[in-house]
C-alpha positions in Angstrom: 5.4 -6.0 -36.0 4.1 -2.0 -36.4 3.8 0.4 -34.0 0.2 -0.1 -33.2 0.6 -3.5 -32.2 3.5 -2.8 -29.4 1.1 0.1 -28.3 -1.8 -2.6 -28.3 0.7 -5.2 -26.3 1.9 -2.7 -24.0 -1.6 -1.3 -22.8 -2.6 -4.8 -21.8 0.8 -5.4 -20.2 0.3 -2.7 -18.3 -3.8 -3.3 -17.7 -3.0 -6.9 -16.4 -0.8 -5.4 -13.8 -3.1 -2.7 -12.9 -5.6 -5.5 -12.2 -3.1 -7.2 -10.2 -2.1 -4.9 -8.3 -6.1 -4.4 -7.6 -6.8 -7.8 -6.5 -3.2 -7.7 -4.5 -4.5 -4.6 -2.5 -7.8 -5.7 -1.8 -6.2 -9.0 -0.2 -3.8 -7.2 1.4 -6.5 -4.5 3.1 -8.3 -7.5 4.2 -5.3 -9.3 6.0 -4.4 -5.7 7.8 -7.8 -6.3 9.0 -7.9 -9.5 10.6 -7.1 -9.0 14.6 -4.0 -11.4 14.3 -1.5 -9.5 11.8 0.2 -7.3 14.3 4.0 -8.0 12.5 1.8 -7.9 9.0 0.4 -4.1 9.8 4.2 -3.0 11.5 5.5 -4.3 8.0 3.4 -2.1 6.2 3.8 0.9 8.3 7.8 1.0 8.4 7.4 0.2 4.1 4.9 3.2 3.8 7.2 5.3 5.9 10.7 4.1 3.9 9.2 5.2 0.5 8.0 8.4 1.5 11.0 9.3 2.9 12.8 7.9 0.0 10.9 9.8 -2.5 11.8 13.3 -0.2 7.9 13.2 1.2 9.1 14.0 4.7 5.7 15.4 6.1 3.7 12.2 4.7 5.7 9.8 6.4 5.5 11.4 9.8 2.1 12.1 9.2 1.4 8.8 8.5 3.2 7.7 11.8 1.5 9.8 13.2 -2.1 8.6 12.0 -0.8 5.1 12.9 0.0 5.8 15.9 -3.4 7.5 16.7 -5.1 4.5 15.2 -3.3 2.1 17.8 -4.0 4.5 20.6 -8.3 4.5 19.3 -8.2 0.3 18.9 -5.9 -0.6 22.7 -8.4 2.0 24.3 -11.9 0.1 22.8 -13.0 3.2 20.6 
């Protein structure tokens, strides 16, 4: 095989996980939605906060703990 047929298989490798991970995060934003997912949005939370601070993005991660914690504060008071 040439070259421009590894470049050809690796572009739609890598646009068939794009889509993926698309349709993965749309599923996912809908779940964090639903009323019931209490553990399902503390999951995501503590992950979000884990790989910011893995990757040395200190301020992110408290900011969004911050953010998260505003937005439980907003939805337990009705706004």
């Amino acid at each position: 095989m040439n070259l421009k047929s590894h470049w050809a298989d690796l572009k739609i490798f890598v646009l068939n996980k794009l889509h993926w991970l698309k349709l993965f995060l749309k599923d996912l934003t809908y779940d964090l939605k639903l009323d019931a997912n209490h553990d399902l949005r503390i999951f995501v939370f503590v992950v979000v906060y884990i790989v910011f601070s893995a990757v040395g993005a200190y301020n992110f991660a408290h900011l969004a703990a911050f953010l998260y914690i505003v937005w439980l504060l907003e939805r337990r008071n009705g706004n």
